[in-house]
C-alpha positions in Angstrom: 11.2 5.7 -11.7 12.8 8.6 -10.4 16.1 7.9 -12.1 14.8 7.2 -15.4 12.4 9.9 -15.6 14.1 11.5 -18.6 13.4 7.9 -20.2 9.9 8.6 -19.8 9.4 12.3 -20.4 11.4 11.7 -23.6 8.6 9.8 -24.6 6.0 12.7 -23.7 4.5 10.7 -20.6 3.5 12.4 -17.7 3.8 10.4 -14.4 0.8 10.6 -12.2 1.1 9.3 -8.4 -2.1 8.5 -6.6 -0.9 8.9 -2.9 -3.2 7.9 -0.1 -2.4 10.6 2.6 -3.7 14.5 2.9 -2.3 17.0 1.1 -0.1 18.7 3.1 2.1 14.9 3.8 2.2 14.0 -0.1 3.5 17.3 -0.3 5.9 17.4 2.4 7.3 14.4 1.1 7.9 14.8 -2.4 9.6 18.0 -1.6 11.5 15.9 1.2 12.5 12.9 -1.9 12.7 15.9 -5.0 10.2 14.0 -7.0 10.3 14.8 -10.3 6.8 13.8 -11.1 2.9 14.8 -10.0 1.8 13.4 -6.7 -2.0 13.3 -6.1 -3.4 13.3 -2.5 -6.5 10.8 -2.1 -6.9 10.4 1.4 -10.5 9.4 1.1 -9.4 6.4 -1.6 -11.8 8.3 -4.0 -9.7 8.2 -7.3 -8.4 4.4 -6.5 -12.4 3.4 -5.9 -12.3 4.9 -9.5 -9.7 2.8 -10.8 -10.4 0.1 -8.7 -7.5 -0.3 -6.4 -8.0 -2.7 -3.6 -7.4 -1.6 -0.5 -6.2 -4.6 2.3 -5.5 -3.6 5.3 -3.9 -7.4 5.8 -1.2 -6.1 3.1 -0.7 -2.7 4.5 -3.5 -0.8 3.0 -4.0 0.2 -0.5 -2.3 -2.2 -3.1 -0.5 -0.5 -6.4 -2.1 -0.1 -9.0 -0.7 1.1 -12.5 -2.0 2.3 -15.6 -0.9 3.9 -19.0 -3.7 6.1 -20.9 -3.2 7.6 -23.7 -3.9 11.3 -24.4 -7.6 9.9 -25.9 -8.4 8.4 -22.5 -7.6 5.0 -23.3 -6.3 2.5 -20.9 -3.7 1.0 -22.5 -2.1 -1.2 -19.8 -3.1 -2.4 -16.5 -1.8 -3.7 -13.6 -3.1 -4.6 -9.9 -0.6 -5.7 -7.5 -0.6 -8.2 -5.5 1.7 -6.7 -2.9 3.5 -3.4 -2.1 6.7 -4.8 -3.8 4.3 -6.6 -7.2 5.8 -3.5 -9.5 6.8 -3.9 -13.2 9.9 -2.7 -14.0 10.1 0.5 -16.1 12.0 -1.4 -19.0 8.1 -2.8 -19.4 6.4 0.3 -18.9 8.7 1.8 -21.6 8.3 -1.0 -24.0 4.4 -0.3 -23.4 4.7 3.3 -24.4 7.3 2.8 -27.6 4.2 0.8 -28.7 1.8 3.3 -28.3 3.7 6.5 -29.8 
């Protein structure tokens, strides 16, 4: 995502990453990888509970989960994983959002 983020902010979305560590290592590490988008710490699982992300310890802990709201609040696609590496690709997110604008 990172190297097509101008293929997503041309399209006015925001992208919003749920990270399930404290603070300080979500922070720490998008500085570390120059992230080019918001990173959210949820060490509790809080906002994924919200959202209902699984969390598996069997498949490493939480599973991905995606979404795309609109600026109304609307939910306008969803995905839960299935593994770490169950991911659409961005040519699908992208689609999604041509759809919606």
């Amino acid at each position: 995502m990172k190297k097509e983020i101008k293929e997503f902010t041309g399209r006015k979305a925001r992208i919003v990453v749920v990270a399930p560590h404290e603070k300080a290592e979500v922070s720490a590490y998008w500085e570390k990888e120059d992230l080019p988008f918001i990173g959210i710490p949820d060490p509790d699982g809080r906002l994924g509970k919200l959202y209902g992300q699984e969390c598996n310890l069997m498949k490493l802990g939480r599973m991905p989960a995606l979404f795309i709201i609109d600026t109304k609040g609307v939910v306008l696609f969803s995905q839960y994983a299935r593994s770490m590496a169950d991911i659409p690709e961005n040519k699908e997110l992208l689609e999604i959002l041509d759809r919606s604008i």
